[in-house]
MARMI-418599 format. One line per field, with one value per atom (N, C-alpha, C, O): residue number from 1; residue in three letters; x, z, y. Coordinates in Angstrom, 3 decimals, m for minus. Atoms other than C-alpha are relative to their C-alpha. Last residue first. Example, Ala and Ser with C-alpha at 12.3 -4.5 7.8 and 13.67 -1.06 7.14 Angstrom:
residues 2
num	c(2 / 2 / 2 / 2 / 1 / 1 / 1 / 1)
residu	c(Ser / Ser / Ser / Ser / Ala / Ala / Ala / Ala)
u	c(m0.820 / 13.670 / m0.770 / m0.261 / 0.890 / 12.300 / 0.900 / 1.936)
w	c(m0.060 / 7.140 / 0.730 / 0.899 / 0.000 / 7.800 / 0.000 / 0.665)
v	c(m1.190 / m1.060 / 1.090 / 2.198 / m1.190 / m4.500 / 1.200 / 1.181)
END
This chain:
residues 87
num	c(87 / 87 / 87 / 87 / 86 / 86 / 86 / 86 / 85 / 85 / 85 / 85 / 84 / 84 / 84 / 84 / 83 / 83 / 83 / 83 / 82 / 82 / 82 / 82 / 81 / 81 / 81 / 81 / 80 / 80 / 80 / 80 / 79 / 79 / 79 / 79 / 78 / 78 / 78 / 78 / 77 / 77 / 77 / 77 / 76 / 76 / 76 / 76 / 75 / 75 / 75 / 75 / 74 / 74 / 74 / 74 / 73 / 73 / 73 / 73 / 72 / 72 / 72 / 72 / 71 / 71 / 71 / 71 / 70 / 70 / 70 / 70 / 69 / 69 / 69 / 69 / 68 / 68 / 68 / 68 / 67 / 67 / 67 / 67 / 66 / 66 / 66 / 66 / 65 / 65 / 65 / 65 / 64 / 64 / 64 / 64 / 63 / 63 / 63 / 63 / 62 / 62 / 62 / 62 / 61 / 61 / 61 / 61 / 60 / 60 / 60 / 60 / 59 / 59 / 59 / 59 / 58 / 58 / 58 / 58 / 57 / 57 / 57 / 57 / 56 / 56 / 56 / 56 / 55 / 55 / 55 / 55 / 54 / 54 / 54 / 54 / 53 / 53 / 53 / 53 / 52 / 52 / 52 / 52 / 51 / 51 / 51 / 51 / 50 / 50 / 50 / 50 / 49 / 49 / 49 / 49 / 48 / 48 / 48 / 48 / 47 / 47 / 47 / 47 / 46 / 46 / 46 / 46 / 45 / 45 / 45 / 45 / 44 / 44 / 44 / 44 / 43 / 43 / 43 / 43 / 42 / 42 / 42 / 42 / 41 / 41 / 41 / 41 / 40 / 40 / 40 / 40 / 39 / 39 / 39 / 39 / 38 / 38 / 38 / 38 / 37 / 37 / 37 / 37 / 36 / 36 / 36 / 36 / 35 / 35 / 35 / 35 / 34 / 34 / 34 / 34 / 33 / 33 / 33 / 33 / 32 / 32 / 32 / 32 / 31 / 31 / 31 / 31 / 30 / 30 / 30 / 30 / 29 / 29 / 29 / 29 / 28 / 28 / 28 / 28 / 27 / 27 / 27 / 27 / 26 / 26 / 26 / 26 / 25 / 25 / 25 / 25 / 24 / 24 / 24 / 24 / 23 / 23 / 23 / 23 / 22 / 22 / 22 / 22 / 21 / 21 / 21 / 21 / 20 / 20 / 20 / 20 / 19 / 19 / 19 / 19 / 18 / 18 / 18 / 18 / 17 / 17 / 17 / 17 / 16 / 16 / 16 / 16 / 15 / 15 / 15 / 15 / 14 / 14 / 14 / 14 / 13 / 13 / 13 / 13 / 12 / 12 / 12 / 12 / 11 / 11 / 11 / 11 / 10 / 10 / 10 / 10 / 9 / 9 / 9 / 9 / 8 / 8 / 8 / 8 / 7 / 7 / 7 / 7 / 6 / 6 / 6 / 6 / 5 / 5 / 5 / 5 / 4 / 4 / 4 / 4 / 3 / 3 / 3 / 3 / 2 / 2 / 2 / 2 / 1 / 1 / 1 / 1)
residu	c(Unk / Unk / Unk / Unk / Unk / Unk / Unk / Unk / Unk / Unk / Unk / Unk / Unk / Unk / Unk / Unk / Unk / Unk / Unk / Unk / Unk / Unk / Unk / Unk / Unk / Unk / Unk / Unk / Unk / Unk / Unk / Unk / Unk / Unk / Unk / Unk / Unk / Unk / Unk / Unk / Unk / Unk / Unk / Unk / Unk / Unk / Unk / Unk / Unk / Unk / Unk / Unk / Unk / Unk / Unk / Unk / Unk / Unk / Unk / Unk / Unk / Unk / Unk / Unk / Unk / Unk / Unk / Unk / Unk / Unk / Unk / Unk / Unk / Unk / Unk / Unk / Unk / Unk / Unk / Unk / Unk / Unk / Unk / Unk / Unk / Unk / Unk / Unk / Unk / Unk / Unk / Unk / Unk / Unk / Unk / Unk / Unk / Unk / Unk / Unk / Unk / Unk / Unk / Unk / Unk / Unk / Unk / Unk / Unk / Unk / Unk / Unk / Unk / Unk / Unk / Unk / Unk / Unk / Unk / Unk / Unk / Unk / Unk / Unk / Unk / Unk / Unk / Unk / Unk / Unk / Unk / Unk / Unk / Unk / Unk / Unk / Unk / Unk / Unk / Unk / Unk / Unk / Unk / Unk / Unk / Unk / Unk / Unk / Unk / Unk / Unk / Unk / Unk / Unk / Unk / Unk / Unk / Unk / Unk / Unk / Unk / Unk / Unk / Unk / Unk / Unk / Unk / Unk / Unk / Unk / Unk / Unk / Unk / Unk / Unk / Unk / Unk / Unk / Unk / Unk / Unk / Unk / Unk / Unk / Unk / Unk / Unk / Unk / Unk / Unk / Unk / Unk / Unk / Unk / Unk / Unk / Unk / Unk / Unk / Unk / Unk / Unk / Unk / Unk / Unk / Unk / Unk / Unk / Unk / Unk / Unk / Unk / Unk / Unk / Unk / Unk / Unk / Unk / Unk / Unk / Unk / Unk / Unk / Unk / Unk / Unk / Unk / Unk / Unk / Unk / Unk / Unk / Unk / Unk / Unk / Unk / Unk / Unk / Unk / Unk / Unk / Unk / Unk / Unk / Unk / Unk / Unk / Unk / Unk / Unk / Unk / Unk / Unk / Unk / Unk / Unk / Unk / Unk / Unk / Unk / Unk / Unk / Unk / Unk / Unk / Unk / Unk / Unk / Unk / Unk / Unk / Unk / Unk / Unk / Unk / Unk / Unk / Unk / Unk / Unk / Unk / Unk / Unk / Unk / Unk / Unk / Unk / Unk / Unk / Unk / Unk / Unk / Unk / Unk / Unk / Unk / Unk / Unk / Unk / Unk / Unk / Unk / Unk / Unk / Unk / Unk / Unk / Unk / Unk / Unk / Unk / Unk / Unk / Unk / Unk / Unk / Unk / Unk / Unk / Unk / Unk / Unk / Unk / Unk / Unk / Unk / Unk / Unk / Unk / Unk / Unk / Unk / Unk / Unk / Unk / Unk / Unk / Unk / Unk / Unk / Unk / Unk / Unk / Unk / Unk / Unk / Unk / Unk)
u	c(m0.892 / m28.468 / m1.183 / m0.893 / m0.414 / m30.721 / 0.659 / 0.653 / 1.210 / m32.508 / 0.142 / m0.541 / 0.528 / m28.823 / m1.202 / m1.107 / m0.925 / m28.479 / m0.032 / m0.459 / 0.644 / m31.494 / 0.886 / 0.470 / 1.396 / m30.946 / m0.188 / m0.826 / m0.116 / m27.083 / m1.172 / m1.038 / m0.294 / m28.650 / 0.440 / m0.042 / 0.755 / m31.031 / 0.686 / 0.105 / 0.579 / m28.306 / m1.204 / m1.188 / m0.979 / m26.192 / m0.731 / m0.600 / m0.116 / m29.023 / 0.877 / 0.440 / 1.041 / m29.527 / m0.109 / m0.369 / 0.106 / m26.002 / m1.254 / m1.130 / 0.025 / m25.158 / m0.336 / m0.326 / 1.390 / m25.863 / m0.198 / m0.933 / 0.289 / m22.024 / m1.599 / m1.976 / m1.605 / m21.059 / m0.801 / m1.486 / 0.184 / m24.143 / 0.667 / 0.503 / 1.520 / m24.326 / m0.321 / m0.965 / 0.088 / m20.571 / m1.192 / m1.411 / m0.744 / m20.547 / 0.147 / 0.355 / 0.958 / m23.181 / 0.910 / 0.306 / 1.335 / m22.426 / m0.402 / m1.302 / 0.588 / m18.808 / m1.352 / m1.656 / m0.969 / m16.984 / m0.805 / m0.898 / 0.050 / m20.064 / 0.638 / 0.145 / 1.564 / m20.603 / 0.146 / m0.187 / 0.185 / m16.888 / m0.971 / m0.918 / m1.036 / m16.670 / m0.299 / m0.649 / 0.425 / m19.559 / 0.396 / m0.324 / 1.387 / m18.120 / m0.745 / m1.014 / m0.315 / m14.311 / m1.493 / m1.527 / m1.273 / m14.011 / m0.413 / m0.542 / 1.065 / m17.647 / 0.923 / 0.481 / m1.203 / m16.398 / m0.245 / m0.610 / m0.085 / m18.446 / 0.726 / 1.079 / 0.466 / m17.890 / 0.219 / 0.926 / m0.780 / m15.605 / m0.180 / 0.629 / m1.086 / m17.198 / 0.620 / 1.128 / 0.099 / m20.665 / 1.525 / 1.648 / 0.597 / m19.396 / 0.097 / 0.992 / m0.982 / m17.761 / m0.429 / m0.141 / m0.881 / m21.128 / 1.578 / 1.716 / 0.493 / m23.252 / 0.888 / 1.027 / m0.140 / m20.633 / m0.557 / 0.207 / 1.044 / m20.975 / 0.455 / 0.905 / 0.662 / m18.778 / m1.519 / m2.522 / 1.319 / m17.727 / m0.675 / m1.240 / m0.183 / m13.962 / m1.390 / m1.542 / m0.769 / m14.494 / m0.178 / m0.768 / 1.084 / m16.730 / 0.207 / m0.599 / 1.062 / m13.967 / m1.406 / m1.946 / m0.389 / m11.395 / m0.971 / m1.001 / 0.162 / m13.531 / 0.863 / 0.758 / 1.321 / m14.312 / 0.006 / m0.681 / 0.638 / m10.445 / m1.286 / m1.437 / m0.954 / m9.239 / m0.396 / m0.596 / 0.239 / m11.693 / 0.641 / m0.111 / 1.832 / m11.367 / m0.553 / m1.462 / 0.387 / m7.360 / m1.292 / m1.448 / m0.832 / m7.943 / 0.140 / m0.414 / 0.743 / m10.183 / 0.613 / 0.394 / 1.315 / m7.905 / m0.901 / m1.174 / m0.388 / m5.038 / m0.950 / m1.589 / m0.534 / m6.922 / 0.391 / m0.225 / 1.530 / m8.184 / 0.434 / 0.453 / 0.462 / m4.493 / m1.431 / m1.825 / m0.926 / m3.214 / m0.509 / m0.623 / 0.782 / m6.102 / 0.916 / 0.281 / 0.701 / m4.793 / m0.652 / m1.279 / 0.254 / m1.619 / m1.472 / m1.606 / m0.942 / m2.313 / m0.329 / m1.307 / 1.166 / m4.871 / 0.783 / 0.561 / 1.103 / m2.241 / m0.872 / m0.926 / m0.927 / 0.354 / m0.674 / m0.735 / m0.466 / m1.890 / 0.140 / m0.695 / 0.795 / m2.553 / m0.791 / m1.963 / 0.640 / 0.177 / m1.169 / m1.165 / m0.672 / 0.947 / 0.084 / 0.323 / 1.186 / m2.275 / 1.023 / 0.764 / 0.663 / m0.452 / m0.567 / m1.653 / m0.204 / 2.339 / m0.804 / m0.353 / 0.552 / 0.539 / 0.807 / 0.569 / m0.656 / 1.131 / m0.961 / m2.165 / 0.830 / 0.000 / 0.873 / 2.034)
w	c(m0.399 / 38.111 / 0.533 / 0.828 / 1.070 / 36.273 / 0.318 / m0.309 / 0.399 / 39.527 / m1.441 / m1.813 / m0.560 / 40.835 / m0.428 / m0.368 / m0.026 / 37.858 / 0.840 / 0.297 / 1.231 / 38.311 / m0.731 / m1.288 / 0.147 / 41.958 / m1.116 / m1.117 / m0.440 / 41.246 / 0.315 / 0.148 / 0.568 / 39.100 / 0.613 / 0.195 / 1.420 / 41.031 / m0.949 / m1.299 / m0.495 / 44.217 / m1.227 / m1.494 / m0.236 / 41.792 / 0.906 / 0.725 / 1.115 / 41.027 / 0.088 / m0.328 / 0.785 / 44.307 / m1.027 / m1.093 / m0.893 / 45.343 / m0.094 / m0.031 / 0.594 / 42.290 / 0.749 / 0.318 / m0.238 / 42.943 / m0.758 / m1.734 / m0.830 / 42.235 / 0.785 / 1.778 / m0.922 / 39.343 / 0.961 / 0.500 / m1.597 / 37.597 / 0.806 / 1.895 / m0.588 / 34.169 / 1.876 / 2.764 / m0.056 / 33.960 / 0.549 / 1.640 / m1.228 / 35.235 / m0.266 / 0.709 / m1.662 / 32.836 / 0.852 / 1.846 / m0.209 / 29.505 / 1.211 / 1.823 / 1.495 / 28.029 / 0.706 / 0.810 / m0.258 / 30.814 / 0.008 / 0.892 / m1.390 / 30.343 / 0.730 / 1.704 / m0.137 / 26.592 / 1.665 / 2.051 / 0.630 / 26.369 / 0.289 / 1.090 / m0.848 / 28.569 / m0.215 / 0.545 / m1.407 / 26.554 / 0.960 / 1.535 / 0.278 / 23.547 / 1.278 / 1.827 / m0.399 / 24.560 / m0.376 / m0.258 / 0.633 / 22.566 / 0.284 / m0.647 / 1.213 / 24.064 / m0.652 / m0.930 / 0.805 / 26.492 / m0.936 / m1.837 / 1.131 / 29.481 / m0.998 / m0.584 / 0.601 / 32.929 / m1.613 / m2.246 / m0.099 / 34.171 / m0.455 / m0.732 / 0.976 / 32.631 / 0.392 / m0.608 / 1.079 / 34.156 / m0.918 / m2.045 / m0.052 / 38.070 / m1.940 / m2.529 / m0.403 / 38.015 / m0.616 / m1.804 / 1.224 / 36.503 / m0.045 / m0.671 / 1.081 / 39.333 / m1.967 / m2.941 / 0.135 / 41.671 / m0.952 / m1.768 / 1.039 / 41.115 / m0.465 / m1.549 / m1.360 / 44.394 / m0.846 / m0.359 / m0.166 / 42.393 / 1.213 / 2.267 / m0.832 / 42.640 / 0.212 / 0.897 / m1.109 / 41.637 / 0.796 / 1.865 / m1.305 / 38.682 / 1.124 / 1.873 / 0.054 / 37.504 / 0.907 / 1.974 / m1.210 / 37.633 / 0.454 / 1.667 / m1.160 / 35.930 / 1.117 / 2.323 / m0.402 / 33.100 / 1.442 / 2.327 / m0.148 / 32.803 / 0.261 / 1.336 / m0.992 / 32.661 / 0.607 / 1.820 / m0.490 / 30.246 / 1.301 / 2.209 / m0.649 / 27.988 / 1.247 / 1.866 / m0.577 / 27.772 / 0.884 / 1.983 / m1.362 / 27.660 / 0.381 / 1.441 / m1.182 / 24.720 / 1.353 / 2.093 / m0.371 / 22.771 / 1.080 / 1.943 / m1.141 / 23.860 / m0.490 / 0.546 / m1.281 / 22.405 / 0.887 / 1.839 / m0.802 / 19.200 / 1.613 / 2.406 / m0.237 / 18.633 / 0.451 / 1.143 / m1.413 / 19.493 / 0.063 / 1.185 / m1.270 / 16.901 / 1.121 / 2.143 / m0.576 / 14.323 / 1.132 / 1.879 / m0.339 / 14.263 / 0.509 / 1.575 / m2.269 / 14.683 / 0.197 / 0.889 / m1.272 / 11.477 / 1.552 / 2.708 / m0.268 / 9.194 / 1.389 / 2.508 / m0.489 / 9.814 / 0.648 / 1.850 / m0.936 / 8.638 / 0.893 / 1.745 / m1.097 / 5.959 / 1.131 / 1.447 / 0.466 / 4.081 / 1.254 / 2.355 / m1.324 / 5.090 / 0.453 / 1.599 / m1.346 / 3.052 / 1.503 / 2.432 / 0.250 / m0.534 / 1.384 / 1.043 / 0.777 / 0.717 / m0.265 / 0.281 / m1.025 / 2.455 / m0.174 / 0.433 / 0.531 / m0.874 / 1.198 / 1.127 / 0.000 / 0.000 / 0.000 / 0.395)
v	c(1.871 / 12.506 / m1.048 / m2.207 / 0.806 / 15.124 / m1.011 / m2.070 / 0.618 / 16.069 / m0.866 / m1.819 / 1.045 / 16.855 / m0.741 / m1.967 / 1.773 / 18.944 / m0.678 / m1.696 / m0.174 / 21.661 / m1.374 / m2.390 / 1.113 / 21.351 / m0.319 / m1.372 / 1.391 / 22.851 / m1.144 / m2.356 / 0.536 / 25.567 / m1.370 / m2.423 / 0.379 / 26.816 / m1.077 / m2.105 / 1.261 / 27.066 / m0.548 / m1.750 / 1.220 / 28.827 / m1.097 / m2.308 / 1.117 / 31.280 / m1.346 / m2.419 / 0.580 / 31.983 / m1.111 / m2.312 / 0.998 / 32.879 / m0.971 / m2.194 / 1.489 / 34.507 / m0.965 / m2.118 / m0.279 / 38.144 / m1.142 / m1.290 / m0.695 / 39.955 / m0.876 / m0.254 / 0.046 / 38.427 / 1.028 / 1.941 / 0.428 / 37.069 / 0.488 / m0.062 / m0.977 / 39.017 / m0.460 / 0.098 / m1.893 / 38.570 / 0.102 / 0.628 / m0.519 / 34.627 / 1.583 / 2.304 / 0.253 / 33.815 / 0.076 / m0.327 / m0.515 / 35.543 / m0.441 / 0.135 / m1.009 / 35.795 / 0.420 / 1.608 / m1.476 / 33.125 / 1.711 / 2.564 / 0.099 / 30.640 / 0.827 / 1.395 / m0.679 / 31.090 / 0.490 / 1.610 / m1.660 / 30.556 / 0.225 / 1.158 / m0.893 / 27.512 / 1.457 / 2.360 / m0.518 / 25.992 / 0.867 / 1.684 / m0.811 / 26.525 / 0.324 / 1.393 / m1.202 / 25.448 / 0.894 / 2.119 / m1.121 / 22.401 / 1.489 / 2.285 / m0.212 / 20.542 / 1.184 / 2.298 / m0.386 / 18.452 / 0.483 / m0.273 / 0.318 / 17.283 / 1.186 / 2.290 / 1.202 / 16.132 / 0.129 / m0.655 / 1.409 / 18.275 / m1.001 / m1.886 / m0.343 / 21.599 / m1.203 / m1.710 / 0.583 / 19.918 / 0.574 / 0.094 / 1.113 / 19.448 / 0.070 / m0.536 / 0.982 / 23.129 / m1.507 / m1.652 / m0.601 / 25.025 / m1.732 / m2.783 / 0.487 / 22.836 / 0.186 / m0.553 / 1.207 / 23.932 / m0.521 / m1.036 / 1.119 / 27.205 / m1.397 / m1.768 / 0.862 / 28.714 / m0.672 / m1.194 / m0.837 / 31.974 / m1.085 / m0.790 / m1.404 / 31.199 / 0.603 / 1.615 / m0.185 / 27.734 / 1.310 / 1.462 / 0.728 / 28.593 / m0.158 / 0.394 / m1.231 / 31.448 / m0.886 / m0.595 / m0.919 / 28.659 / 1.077 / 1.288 / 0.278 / 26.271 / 0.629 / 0.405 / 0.243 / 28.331 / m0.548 / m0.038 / m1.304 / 29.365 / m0.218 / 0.362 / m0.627 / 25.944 / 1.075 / 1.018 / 0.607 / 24.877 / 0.434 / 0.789 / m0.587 / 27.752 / m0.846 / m0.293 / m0.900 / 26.792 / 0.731 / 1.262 / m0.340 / 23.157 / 1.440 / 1.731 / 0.068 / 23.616 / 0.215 / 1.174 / m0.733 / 25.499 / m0.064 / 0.770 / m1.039 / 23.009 / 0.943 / 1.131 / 0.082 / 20.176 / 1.374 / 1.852 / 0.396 / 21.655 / m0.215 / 0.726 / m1.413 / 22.797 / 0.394 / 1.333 / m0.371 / 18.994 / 1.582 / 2.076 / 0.620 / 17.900 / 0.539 / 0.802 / m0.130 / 20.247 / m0.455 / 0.295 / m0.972 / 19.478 / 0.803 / 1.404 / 0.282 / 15.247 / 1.555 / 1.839 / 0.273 / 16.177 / m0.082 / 0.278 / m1.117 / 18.394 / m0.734 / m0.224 / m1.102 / 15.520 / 0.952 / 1.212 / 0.256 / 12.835 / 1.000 / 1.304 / m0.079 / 14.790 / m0.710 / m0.503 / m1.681 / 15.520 / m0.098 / 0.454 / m1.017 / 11.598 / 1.521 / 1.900 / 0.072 / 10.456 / 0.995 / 1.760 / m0.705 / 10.569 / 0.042 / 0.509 / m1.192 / 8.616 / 0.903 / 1.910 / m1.262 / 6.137 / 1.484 / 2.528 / m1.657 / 3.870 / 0.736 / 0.980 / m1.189 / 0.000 / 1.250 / 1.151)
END
């Protein structure tokens, strides 16, 4: 067999997949430091569980820890019932 024509992109896919990777990892990192520091466990709990290349993270950075910061204690308990009832 000839993997010649295929090693071009080979190559390209490892690069990209290691740049997918550390993308996510960055946003991931950062989402759950920011959950941590707020005390949203429910947040925490699903960035560990699931993996969704940095979309979720971002939305989560971008729109629900700004509009919450300050006046989260509520909502955070909302949200953690809202997943326990899902387990």
């Amino acid at each position: 067999m000839d993997f010649n024509f295929m090693s071009g992109w080979s190559v390209l896919a490892i690069v990209g997949f290691i740049l997918l990777v550390l993308w996510a990892g960055v946003w991931k990192a950062i989402a759950l430091w920011k959950a941590a520091r707020r005390g949203a466990v429910g947040w925490f709990v699903v960035f560990c569980i699931l993996n969704t290349a940095g979309i979720l993270e971002i939305i989560y950075i971008f729109l629900v820890a700004k509009k919450t910061s300050g006046c989260c204690e509520s909502l955070e308990k909302n949200n953690l019932d809202f997943f326990i009832k899902l387990l």
